[in-house]
C-alpha positions as CSV (number, residue, x, y, z in Angstrom):
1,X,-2.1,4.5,-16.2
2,X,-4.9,4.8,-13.5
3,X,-4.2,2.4,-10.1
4,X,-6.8,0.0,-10.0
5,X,-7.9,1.0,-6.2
6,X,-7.1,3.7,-3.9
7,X,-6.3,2.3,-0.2
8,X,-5.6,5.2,2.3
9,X,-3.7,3.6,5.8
10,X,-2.0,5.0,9.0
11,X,1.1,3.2,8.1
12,X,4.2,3.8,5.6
13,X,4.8,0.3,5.0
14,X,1.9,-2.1,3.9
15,X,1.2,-5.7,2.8
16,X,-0.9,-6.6,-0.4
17,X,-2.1,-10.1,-1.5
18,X,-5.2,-8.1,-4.0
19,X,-7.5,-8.6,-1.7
20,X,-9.3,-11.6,-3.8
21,X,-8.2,-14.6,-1.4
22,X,-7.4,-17.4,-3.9
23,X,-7.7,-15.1,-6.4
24,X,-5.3,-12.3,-5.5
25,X,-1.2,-12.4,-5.6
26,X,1.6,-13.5,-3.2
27,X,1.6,-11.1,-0.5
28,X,4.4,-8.3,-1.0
29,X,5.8,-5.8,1.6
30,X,5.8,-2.3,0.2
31,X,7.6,0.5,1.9
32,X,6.2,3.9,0.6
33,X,9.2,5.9,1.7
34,X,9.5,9.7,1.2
35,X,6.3,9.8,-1.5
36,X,3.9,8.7,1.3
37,X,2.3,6.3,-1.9
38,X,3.1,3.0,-3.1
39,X,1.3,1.2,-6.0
40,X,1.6,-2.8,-5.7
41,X,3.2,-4.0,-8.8
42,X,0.9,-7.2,-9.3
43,X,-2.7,-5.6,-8.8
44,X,-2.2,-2.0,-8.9
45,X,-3.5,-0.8,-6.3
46,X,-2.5,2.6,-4.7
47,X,-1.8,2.7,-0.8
48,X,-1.7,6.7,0.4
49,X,-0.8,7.4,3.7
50,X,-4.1,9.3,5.5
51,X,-3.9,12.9,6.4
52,X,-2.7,13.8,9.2
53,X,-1.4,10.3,10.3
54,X,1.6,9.8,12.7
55,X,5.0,8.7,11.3
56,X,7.0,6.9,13.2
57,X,10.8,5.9,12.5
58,X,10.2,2.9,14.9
59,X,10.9,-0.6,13.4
């Protein structure tokens, strides 16, 4: 299955609520780990980490 939207962001961990206010989900944490992608498992959508962005190991 397709994701529903593509996000590219500068982090490896991300928060999702679908973006719809009201409309959307409850907001989830996702950690993308090794892959460098996550897809929220409510809406779908698909969070890539940007090329050439800085990974930290930081908290």
């Amino acid at each position: 299955m397709q994701a529903f939207e593509t996000i590219e962001v500068d982090s490896l961990k991300v928060a999702c609520d679908g973006g719809r206010g009201p409309l959307g989900h409850p907001r989830v944490f996702l950690n993308m780990g090794d892959k460098h992608q996550v897809e929220c498992p409510y809406c779908s959508r698909l969070y890539v980490l940007k090329a050439g962005a800085k990974v930290s190991g930081g908290h």
